[in-house]
N, C-alpha and C positions, 0 to 999 in steps of 0.2 A: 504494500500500500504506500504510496505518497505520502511525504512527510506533510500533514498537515493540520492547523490545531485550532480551534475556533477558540475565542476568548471573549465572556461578555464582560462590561465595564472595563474596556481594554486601556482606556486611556489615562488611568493615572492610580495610583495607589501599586493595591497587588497584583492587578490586572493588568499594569503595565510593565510589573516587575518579572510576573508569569511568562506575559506575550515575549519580554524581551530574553527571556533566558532561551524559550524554542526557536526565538528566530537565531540566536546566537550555535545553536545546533541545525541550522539549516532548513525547518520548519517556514512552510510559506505561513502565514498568518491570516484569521480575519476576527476583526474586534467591532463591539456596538458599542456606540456610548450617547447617551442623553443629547449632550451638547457637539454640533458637525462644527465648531470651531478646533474643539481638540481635536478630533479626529483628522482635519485638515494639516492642521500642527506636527501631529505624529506622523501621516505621510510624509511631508517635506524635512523630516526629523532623517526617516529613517530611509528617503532616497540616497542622503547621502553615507549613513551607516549600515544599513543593510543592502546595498544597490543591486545585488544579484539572487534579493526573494522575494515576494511580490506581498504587500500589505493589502487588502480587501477589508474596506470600512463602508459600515452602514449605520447611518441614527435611529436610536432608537431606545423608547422607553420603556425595558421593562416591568415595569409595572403596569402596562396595560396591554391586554391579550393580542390584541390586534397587530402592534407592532413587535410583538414576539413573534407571531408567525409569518411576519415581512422579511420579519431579519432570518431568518430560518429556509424561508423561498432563496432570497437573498443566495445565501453558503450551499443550498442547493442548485442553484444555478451557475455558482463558482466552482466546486466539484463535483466529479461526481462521486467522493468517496469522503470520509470525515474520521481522522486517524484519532486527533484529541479534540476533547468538547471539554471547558473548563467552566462551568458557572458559579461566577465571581459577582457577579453585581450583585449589590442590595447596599441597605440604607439604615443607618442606627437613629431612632429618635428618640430621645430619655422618657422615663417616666415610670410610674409603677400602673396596677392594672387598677385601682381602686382611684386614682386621679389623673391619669394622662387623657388629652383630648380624646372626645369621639372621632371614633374613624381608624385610630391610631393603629388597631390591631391589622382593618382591612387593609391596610395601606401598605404595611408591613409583612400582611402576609403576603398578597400581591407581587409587592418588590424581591423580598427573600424566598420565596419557596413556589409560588406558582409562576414564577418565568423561567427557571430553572424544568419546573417538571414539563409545562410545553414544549419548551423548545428541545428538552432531550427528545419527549414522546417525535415528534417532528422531525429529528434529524436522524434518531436510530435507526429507522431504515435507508440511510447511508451508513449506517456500520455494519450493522446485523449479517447481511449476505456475505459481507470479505471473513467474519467470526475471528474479527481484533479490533484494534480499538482501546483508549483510556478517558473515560470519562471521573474528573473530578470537580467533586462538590465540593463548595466553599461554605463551612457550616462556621461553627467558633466554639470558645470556652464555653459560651454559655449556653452549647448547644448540651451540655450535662453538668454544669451549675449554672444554678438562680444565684443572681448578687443583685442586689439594690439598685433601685432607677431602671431596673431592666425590662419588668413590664412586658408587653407583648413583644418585645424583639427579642427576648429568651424564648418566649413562645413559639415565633417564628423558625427561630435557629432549632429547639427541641425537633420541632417538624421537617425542617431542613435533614436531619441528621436520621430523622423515621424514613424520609424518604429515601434518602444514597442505601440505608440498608435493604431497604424493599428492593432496591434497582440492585444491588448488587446480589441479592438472592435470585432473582429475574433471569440476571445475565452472566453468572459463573459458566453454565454450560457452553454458552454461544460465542465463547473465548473474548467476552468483553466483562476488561477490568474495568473494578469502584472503587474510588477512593474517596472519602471523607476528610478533610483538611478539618482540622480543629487551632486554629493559631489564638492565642492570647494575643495581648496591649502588641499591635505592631502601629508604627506611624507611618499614615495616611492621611487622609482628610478627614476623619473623625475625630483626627487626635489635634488638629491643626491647633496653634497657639497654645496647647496642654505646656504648662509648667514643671517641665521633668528635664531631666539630666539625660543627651541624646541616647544614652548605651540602656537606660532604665527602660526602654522599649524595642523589641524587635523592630529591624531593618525588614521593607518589602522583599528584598532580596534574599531575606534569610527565608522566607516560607517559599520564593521560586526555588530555592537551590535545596530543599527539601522536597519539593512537589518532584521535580526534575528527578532526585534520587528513585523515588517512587517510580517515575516513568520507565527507569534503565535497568527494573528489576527481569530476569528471566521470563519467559512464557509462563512457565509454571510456578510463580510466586505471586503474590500481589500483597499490596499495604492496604488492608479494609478501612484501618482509622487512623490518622497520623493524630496526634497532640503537638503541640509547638508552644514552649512557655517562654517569658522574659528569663534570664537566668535567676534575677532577685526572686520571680512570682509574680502573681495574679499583680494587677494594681487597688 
């Protein structure tokens, strides 16, 4: 199969740190992301850093169904085969369940766990038939601990983390691996202007070059659940 790895929320945090580790291994690429200014950004980024692999970008928000399955036509109309599917996008809003705004849980589940499950339903059959394939999910800590302020985005994440196991039950036999990403405090744009000392949180790059290790295990191995902590701990 062609090396090839689709990446949602490709343009900045994990998702650019993921996108950028396969393209550094020769991985053509294709990334969504909300805003077509970054994605613009990152082509002209990476014409001149990656000049002999081909970046394929498309907008899109998922959190709503509609442009999940665009961006899904989309990568289907770019290959015809889908080596990695990484679902990385989603959205943290604070709050507990007994006072965060209405809405908070739809919105979150939406963003976190049902653009994920479409767009894999969607694109598995570009894998299914070759029986290879890596799909990983970008679940978190608090996909199995509750901490404070966390509200329905632990909620979300728990479900997140129901789901990669469903799918990795699903899809043992049909030679496509699941991985579950669990990373703690890494800095991103959730952590943006956090008051911490730079080493007290994981680097993006520290959970691409673990995801990466994952990828380059044997046919007959697979990593079901990774964890990835600060070295200090939780924050």
């Amino acid at each position: 199969m062609e090396k090839t790895a689709v990446v949602t929320g490709g343009t900045k945090g994990l998702g650019r740190a993921i996108a950028e580790i396969f393209a550094e291994n020769g991985f053509d690429i294709c990334v969504c992301a909300r805003t077509e200014a970054d994605l613009e950004a990152m082509q002209q980024e990476w014409r001149t850093r990656f000049p002999h692999l081909r970046l394929h970008t498309c907008p899109a928000d998922v959190g709503k169904k509609a442009e999940v399955l665009e961006f899904a036509d989309f990568v289907r109309s770019t290959w015809p085969a889908v080596g990695v599917l990484v679902n990385n996008a989603g959205i943290y809003l604070p709050g507990g369940v007994s006072d965060e705004p209405e809405g908070t849980l739809e919105t979150l589940l939406e963003t976190n766990l049902f653009s994920a499950y479409h767009l894999t339903r969607a694109l598995l059959p570009s894998m299914v038939p070759h029986r290879s394939g890596h799909i990983f999910n970008m679940c978190s800590i608090a996909s199995i601990t509750a901490y404070p302020n966390g509200g329905s985005y632990t909620i979300s994440k728990y479900a997140m983390l129901g789901f990669s196991k469903s799918l990795r039950e699903e899809l043992k036999k049909v030679g496509i691996k699941v991985t579950s990403i669990m990373p703690g405090a890494t800095w991103s744009d959730s952590w943006h202007g956090a008051d911490y000392p730079a080493e007290r949180l994981m680097q993006s790059s520290d959970v691409a070059k673990a995801i990466w290790g994952c990828y380059n295990l044997s046919d007959a191995a697979v990593v079901e659940e990774l964890i990835i902590r600060p070295q200090l701990g939780d924050l």
